[in-house]
N, C-alpha and C positions, 0 to 999 in steps of 0.2 A: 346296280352295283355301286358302293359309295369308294370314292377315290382319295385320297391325300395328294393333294397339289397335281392332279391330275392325272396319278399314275397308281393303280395296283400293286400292293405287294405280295407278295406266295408267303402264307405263313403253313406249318407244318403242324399239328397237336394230335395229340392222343387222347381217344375216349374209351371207356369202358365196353364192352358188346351192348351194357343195357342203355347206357345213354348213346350210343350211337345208333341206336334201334329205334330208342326214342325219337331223335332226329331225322332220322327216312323217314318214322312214321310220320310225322310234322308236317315234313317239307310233300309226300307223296299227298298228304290230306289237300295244303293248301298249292299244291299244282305249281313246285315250284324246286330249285335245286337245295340239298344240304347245304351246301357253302351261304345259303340266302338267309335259310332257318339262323344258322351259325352267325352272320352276321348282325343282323336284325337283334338277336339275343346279348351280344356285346354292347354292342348302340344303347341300348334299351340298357342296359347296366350300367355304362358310363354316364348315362341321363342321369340314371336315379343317382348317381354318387357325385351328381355335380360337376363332371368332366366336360359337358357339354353345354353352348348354350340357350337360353330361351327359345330359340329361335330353331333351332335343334332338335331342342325336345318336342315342340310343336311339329314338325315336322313328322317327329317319330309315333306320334301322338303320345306322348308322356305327358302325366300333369305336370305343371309348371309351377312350384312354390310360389 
C-alpha cells in the first residue's frame, strides 16, 4: 500500500457496474485486492502526467522521459 507521510487516507468513488467489473476482474487475475488494481492505476496516471518523480516512475515501472 503507498502512504502519504506515512499515513492512509479512505477516499470514497464511484464506478460504473462495468468498470467495476473490470476491476475484480484485474485484481482477482493478478491475486490481489480492488483497492490495489485502483491504486496502481492512479500512480501510473499521475507518472504519465508528470505528477511524479523519476524516481517514482521507475519504481512504478513507467518510462521515464
Amino acid at each position: 500500500m503507498y502512504h502519504v507521510n506515512g499515513k492512509a487516507e479512505v477516499v470514497h468513488i464511484r464506478f460504473s457496474k462495468r468498470i467495476r467489473s473490470l476491476v475484480k476482474q484485474i485484481a482477482q487475475a493478478r491475486g490481489v485486492d480492488e483497492s490495489d488494481v485502483i491504486r496502481h492505476a492512479v500512480h501510473e496516471q499521475l507518472a504519465r502526467l508528470n505528477f511524479l518523480s523519476d524516481d517514482e516512475k521507475k519504481a512504478l515501472g513507467v518510462a521515464v522521459a
